[in-house]
C-alpha positions as CSV (number, residue, x, y, z in Angstrom):
1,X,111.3,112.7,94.2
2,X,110.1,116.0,95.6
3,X,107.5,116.1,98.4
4,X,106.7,120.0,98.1
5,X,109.8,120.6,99.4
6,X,109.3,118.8,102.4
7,X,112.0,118.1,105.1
8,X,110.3,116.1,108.0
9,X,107.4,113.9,107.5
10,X,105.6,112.5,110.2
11,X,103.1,109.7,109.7
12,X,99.9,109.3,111.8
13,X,99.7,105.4,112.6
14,X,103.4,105.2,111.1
15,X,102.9,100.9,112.3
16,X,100.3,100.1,109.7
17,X,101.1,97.9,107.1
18,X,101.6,99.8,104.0
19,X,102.5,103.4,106.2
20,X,105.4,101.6,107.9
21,X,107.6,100.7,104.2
22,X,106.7,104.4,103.1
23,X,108.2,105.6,106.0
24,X,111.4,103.7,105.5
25,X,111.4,104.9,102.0
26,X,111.5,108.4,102.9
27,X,113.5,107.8,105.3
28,X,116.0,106.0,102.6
29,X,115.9,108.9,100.7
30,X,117.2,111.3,103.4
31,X,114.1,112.6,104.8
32,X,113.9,113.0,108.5
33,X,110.7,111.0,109.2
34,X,108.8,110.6,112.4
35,X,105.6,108.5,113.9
36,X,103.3,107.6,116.2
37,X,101.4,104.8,116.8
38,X,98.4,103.6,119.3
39,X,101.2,100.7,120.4
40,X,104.5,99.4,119.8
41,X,105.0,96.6,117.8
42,X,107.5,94.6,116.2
43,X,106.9,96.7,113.1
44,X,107.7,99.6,115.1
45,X,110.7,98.6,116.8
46,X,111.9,97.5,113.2
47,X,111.0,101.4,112.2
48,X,113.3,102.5,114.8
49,X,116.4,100.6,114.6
50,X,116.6,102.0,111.0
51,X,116.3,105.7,113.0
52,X,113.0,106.4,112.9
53,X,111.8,107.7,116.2
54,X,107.9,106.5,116.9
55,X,105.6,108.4,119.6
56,X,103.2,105.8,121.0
57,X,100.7,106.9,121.6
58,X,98.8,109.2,119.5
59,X,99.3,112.7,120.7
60,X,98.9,116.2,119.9
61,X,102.7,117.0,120.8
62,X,104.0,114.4,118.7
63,X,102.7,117.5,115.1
64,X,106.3,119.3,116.6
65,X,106.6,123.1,114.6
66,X,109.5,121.7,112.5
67,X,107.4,118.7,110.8
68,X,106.6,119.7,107.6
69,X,104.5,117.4,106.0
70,X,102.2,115.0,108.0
71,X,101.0,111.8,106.2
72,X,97.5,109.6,107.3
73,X,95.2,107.1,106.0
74,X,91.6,107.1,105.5
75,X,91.1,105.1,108.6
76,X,92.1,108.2,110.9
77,X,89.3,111.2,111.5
78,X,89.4,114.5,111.8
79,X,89.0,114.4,115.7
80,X,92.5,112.4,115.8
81,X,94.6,114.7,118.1
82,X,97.8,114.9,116.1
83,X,95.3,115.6,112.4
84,X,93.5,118.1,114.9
85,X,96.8,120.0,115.7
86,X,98.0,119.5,112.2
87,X,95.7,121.6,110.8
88,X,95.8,124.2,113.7
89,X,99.6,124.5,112.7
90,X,99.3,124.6,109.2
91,X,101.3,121.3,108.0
92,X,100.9,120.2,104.8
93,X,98.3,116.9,105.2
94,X,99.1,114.5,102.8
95,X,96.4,111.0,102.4
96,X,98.8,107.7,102.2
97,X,97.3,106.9,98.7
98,X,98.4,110.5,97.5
99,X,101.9,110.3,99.0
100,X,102.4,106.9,97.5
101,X,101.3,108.4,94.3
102,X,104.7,111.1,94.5
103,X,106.6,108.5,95.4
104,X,106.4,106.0,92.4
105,X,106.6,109.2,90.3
106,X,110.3,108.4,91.1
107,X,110.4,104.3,89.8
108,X,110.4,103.8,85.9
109,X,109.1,100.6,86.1
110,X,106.1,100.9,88.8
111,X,103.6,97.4,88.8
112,X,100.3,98.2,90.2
113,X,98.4,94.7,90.7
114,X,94.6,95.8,91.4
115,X,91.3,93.7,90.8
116,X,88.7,93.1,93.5
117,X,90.0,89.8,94.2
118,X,93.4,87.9,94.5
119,X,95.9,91.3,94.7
120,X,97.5,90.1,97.9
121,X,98.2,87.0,96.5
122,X,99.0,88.5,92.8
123,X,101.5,90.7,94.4
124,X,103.2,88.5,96.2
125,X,103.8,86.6,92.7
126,X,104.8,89.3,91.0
127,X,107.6,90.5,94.1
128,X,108.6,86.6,93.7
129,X,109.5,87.0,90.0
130,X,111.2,90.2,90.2
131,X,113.1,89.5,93.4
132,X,114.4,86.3,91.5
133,X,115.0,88.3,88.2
134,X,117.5,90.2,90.3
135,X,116.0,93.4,89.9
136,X,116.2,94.8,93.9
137,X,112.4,95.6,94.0
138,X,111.1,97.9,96.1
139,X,107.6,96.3,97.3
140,X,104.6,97.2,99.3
141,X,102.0,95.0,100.0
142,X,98.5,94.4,102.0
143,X,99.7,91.4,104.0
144,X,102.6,89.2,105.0
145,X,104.5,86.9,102.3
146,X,105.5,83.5,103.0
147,X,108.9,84.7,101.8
148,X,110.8,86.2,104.9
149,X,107.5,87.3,106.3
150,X,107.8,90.8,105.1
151,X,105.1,93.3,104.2
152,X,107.3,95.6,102.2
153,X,110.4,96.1,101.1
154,X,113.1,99.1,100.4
155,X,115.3,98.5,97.2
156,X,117.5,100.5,95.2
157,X,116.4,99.9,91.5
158,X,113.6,101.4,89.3
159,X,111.4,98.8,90.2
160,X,108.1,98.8,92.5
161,X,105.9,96.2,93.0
162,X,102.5,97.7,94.5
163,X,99.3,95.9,95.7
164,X,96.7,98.5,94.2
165,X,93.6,98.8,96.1
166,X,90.1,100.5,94.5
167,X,88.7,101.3,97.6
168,X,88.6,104.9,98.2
169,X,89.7,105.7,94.9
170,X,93.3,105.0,96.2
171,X,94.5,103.9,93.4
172,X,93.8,106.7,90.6
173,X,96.3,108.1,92.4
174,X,99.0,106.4,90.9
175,X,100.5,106.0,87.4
176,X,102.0,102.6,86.9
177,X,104.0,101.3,84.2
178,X,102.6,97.9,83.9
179,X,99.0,97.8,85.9
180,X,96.8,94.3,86.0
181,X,93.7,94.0,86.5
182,X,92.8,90.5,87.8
183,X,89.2,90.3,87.7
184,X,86.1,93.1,88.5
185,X,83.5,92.0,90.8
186,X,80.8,94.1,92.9
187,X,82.2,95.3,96.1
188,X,82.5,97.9,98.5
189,X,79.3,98.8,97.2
190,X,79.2,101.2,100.3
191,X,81.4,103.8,98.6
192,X,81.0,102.8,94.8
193,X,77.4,102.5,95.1
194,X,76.5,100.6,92.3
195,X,78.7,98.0,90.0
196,X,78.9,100.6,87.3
197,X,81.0,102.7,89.8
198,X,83.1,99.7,90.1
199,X,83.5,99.4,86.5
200,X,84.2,103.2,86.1
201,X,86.8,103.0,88.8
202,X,88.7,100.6,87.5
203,X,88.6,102.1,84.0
204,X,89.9,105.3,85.4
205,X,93.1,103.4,87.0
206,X,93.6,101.7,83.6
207,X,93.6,105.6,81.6
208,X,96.3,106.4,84.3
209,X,99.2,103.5,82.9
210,X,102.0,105.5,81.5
211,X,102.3,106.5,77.8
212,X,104.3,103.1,76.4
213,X,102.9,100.5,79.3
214,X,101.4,98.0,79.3
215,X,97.7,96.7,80.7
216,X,97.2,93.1,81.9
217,X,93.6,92.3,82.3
218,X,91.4,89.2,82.8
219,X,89.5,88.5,79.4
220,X,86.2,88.6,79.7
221,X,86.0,90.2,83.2
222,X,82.7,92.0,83.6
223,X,83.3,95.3,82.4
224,X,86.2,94.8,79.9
225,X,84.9,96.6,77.4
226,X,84.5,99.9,79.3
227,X,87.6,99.4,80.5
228,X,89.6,98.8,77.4
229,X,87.8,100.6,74.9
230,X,90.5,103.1,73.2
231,X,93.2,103.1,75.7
232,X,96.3,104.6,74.7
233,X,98.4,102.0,76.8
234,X,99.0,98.4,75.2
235,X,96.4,96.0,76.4
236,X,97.4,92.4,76.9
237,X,94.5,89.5,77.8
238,X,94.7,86.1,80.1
239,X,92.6,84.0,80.6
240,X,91.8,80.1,81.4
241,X,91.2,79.3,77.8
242,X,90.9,83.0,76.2
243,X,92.8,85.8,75.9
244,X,96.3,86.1,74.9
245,X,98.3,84.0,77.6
246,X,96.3,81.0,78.6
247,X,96.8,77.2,80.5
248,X,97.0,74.1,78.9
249,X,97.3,70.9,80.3
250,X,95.9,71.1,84.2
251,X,96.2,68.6,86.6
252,X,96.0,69.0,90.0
253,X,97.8,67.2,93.1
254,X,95.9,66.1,96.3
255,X,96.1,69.3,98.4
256,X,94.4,71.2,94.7
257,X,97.6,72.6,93.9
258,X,97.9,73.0,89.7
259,X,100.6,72.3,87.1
260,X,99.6,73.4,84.2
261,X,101.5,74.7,81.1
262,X,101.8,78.6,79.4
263,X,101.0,80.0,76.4
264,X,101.3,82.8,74.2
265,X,98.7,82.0,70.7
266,X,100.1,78.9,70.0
267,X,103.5,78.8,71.3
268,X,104.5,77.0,74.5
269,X,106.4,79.7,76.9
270,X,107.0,77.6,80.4
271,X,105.3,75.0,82.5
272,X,104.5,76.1,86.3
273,X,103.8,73.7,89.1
274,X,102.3,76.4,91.6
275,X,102.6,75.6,95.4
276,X,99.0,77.7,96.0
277,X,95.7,75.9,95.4
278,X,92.7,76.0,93.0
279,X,92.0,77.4,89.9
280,X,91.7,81.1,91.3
281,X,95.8,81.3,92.0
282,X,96.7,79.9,88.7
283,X,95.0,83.1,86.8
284,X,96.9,85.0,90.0
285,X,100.2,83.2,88.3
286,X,99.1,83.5,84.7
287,X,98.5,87.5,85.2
288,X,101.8,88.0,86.8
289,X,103.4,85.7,84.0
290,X,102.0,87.9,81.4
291,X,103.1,90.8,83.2
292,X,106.7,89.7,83.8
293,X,107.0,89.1,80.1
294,X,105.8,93.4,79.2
295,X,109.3,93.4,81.5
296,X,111.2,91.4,79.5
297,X,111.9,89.1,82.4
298,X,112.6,85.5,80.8
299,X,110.0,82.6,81.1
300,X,112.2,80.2,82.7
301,X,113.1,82.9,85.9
302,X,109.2,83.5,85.8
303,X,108.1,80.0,86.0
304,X,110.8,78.7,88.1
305,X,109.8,81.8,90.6
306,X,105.8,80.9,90.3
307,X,107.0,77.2,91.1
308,X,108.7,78.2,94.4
309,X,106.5,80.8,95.5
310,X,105.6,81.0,99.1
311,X,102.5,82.5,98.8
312,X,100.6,85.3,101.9
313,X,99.7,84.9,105.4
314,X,96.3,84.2,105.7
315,X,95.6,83.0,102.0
316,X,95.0,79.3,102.3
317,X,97.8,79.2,105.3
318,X,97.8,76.1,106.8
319,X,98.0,76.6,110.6
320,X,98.3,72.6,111.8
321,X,95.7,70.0,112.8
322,X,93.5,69.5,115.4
323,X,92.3,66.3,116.2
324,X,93.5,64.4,112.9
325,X,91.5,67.6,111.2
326,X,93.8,70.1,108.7
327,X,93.1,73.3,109.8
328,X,93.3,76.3,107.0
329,X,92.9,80.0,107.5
330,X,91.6,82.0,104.7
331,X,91.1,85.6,104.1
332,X,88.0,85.4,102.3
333,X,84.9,87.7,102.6
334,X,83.3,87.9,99.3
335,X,81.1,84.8,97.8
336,X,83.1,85.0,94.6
337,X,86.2,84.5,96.7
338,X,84.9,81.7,98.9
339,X,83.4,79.8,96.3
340,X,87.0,80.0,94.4
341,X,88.7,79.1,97.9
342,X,85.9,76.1,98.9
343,X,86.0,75.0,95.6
344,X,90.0,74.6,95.6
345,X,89.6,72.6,99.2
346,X,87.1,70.2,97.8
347,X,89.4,69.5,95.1
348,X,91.7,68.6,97.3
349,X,89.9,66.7,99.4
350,X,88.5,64.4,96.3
351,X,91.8,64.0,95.5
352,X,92.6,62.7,98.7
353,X,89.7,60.3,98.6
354,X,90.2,58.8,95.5
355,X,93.8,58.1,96.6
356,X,93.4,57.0,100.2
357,X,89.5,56.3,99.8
358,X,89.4,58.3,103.1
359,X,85.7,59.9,103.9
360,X,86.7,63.5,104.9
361,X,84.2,66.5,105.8
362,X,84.8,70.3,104.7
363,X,84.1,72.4,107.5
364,X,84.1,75.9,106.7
365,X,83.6,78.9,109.7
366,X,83.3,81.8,108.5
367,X,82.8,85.4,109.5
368,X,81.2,87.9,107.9
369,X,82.9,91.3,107.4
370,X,81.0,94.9,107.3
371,X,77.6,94.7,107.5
372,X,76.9,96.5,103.9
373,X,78.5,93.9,101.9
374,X,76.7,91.1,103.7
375,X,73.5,92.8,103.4
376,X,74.1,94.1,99.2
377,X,75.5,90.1,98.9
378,X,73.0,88.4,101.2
379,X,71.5,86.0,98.4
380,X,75.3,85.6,96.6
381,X,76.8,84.7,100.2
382,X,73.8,82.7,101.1
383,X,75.1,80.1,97.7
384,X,78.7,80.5,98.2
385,X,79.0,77.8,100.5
386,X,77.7,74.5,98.4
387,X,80.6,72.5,98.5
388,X,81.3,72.5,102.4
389,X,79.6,70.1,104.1
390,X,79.1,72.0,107.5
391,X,79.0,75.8,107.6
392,X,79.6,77.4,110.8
393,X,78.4,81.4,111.0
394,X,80.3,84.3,114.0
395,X,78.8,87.8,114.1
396,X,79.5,89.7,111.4
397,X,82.8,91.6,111.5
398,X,82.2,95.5,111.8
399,X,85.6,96.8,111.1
400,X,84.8,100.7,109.7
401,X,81.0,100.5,110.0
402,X,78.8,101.4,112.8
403,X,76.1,98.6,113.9
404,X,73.1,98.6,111.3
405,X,70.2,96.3,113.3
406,X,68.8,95.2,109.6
407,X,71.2,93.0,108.7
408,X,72.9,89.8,111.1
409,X,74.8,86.6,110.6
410,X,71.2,84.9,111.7
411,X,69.9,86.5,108.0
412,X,72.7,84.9,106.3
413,X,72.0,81.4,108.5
414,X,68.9,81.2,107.2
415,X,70.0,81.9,103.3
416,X,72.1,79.0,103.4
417,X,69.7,76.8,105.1
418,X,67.2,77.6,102.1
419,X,70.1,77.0,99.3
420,X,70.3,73.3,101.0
421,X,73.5,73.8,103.4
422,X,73.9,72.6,106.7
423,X,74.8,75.4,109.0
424,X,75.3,76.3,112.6
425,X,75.3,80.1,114.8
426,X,77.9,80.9,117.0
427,X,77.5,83.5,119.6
428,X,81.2,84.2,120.1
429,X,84.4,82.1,119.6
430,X,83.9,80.3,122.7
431,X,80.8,78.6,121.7
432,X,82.7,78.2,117.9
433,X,85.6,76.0,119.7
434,X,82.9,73.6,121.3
435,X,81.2,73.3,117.8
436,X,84.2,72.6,116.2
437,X,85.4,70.4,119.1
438,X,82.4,68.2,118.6
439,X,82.6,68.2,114.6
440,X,85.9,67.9,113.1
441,X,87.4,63.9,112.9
442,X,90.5,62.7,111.8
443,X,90.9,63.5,107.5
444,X,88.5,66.8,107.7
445,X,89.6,70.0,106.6
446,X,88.3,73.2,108.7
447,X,88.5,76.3,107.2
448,X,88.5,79.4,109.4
449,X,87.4,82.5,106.9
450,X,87.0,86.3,106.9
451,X,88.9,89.5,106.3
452,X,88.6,89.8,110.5
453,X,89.8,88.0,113.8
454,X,88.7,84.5,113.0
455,X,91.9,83.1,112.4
456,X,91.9,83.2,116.7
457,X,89.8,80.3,116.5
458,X,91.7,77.9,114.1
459,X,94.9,78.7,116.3
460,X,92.9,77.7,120.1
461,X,92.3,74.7,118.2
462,X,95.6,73.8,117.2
463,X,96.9,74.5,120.5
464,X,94.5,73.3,122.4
């Protein structure tokens, strides 16, 4: 790997999830590498023991004349001090997603897992299998797996397992080996602009697999014919009951969780009994089972991994009970991915029922994140929650977006209420405790949900 002959890199906001394991690849690979961050962390007391000095916080100083190459993500702007004195200096500025791309230029067998929904998760999967195929992964994903609790991971074999991201672009930037696409929905509509941008995007990662590789898609996803039409790469399909690997033989236990069965045409590959819930995860599974087998991994290692998998922080995490209530947290924030997670939870829950003949509530609180996406989705959101019983609405979530008065978690109230679903406001997650206080009796299942801080409240509760 050559980084335009680059001797120090410095990373702006080096204690991010994804910049952090870049860093300690470079650093692997003999570069000196620096950082700074707005805080320390355990991330970044983790980046130091390896020798990585971090600069908290974000200074102007910290661009020293003998860094060479200085790395950032889309989040920082170009008032940040140490971008400002970068380019005053003349360093070579470098966007993560394009630095990332220079790296797996170096890894022969690259796995990009995109699709609007389900990476994380996905990701996770595929790490799982190749981890237990003994292949020393490297591995960089967008959240924290059940297995060790790590976000990346620095190995010393061809392989990289990447959780590939469309927003931005950042993805075009790389050329995988094997890529999947899980499923393309509208989203981030804010920078795509329409759902044929989506599309388009998507189609453009696909172009980029290696001569010889190999593209795992979703049959039938919106959009597949764009995206597959004429690609030079090999193209293999899954699907529920299309496409060239598909289930047989579902059942599912009392928490949703599936065993199902794999195949390939007509013959029988593997049976999985997958420790993550609902019908969304076991197309996660499938995908990375049809990915593993472009690798040559066998189906027994795959299945037995998919069987033992720990799954991500935040996806269907169970954080305790409150009150005789389970209480989930979930990282959903678009109505294809909270029908898919509500859906899996009332599973569950009817499974329970007709077991125990318990009467149990689904109790979903959930907060909205950006205000474009809840404004372009305001009708899809407002019929995303029909199978919880009691819907509980925070303020939306701004993250990257500055406060647009048109749109509010009182809009989306009031689109539920007309689709037949009983829901409640909350001001803040003061008045969200008290709700739930009041609601949740012993056997209901409160789900906390959003890409944002929400999780807070399903933790007060459980220690409260």
């Amino acid at each position: 790997m050559s980084l335009d002959n680059a001797k120090k890199v410095h990373f702006i906001g080096i204690g991010g999830i994804s910049m952090s394991g870049l860093a300690e690849i470079l650093k692997r690979d003999g570069y000196e590498v620096t950082g700074s961050d707005d805080v320390r962390s355990p991330v970044t007391v983790r980046l130091e023991s390896v020798g990585i000095k971090v600069a908290v916080p974000n200074a102007a100083q910290n661009i020293t004349d003998d860094v060479d190459m200085v790395v950032y993500t889309a989040a920082v702007k170009e008032d940040n001090p140490e971008f400002m004195a970068a380019v005053m200096k003349g360093k070579t500025l470098v966007e993560r997603a394009a630095l990332l791309g220079m790296i797996l230029e170096g890894y022969n067998h690259a796995i990009c897992v995109a699709g609007t929904h389900g990476k994380t998760t996905a990701t996770s999967l595929m790490s799982e299998i190749v981890l237990d195929a003994g292949l020393d992964p490297t591995i960089s994903i967008g959240g924290h797996m059940g297995r060790g609790g790590m976000n990346y991971r620095v190995g010393n074999s061809s392989y990289f397992v990447l959780e590939a991201c469309e927003y931005s672009n950042s993805f075009h930037h790389w050329h995988p080996h094997v890529g999947i696409i899980l499923n393309i929905d509208a989203d981030h509509l804010d920078f795509f602009g329409d759902f044929d941008g989506v599309i388009k995007s998507f189609r453009r990662f696909a172009e980029n697999i290696r001569p010889g590789g190999t593209l795992v898609i979703l049959a039938g996803t919106p959009g597949f014919d764009k995206v597959v039409k004429d690609l030079p790469c090999h193209v293999v399909t899954f699907g529920e009951s299309e496409g060239d690997f598909q289930v047989r033989n579902v059942t599912f236990d009392a928490m949703g969780r599936p065993t199902f069965d794999i195949v390939n045409g007509e013959a029988f590959l593997a049976t999985v009994s997958l420790p993550l819930p609902g019908r969304y995860n076991m197309l996660n599974a499938l995908a990375t089972f049809a990915a593993a087998q472009a690798l040559g991994i066998a189906p027994a290692v795959v299945a037995q991994a998919l069987s033992n998998a720990k799954g991500v922080k935040r996806r269907f995490e169970d954080k305790g009970t409150y009150n005789g209530a389970q209480v989930i947290d979930d990282y959903a924030h678009h109505p294809t991915e909270i029908q898919a997670c509500l859906a899996a939870a009332r599973k569950g829950i009817e499974n329970s029922k007709s077991a125990e003949g318990a009467q149990s509530k689904l109790v979903c609180l959930f907060q909205p994140h950006t205000y474009s996406r809840t404004k372009n989705l305001l009708s899809e959101f407002a019929e995303s929650f029909g199978d919880a019983d009691q819907v509980a609405l925070l303020p939306i979530f701004a993250s990257r977006e500055a406060f647009d008065p048109t749109i509010s978690s009182l809009d989306l109230a009031a689109g539920i209420k007309q689709a037949g679903g009983q829901v409640a406001h909350m001001q803040n997650f003061d008045e969200a405790v008290k709700f739930l206080q009041q609601t949740l009796m012993p056997g209901d299942l409160l789900i906390t949900m959003g890409a944002g801080d929400v999780y807070f409240v399903g933790e007060r509760l459980v220690l409260s």
